[in-house]
N, C-alpha and C positions, 0 to 999 in steps of 0.2 A: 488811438495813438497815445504810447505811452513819454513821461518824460527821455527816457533814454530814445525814445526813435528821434524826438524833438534833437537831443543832442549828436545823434548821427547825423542828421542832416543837417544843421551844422558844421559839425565836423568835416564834413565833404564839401560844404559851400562858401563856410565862411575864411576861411581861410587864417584862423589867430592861432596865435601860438598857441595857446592854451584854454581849456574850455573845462571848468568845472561845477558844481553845486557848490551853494555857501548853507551856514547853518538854520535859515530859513527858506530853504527850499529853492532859492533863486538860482538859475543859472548863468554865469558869471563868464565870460570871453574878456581873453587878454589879445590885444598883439603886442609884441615891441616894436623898439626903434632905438638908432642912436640918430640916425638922421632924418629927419619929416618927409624931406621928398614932396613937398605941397599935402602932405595927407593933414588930416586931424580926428578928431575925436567923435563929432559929428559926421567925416564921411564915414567912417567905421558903425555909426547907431543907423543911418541911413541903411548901409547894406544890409545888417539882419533887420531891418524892419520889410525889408525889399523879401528877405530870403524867404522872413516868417511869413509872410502876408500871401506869396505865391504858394504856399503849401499850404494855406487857408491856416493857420496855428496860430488859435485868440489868445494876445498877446498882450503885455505895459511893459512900458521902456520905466523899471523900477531905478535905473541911475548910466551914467554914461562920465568920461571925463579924461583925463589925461591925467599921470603920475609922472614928474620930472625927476629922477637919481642920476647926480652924480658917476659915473662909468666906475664900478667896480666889478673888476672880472672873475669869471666862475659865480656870481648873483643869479640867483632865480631869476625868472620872469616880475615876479611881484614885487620882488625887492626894484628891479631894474625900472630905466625908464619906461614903461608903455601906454594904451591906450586902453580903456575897456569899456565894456559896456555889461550890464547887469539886467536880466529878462525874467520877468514873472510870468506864468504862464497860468492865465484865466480857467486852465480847468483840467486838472490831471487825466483823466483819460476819457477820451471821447466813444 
């Protein structure tokens, strides 16, 4: 399993706005919010460790957290308020 199958299944599972690589190879899940809805940042690190763990995919939770912005409309995701978490992934192809 390569990293892009890792982030397909993701993509299918996890359900965040946006899901990319950073420049150390980490891959990186956004959601947003303007309103919490009872969520937070921890039940967000919870589900991909739930998603990774069921597809057997050796894993470190490399950062997780909450970013608060101000409402400015047409703002990306990264600029906006959301949620992420940050996934190292213990071993590129199995």
């Amino acid at each position: 399993m390569t990293k892009k199958d890792v982030i397909k299944i993701l993509k299918e599972e996890a359900g965040a706005g946006s899901i990319g690589t950073r420049r150390n190879g980490n891959i990186m899940l956004r959601w947003g919010f303007f309103y919490r809805h009872g969520c937070d940042a921890d039940k967000k690190k919870y589900k991909v460790e739930c998603i990774l763990t069921a597809h057997d995919i050796p894993f470190k939770i490399a950062d997780s957290g909450e970013k608060w912005a101000s409402f400015r409309g047409g703002a990306s995701l990264a600029n906006s308020s959301h949620w992420y978490v940050e996934i190292e992934l213990l071993e590129e192809v199995w």
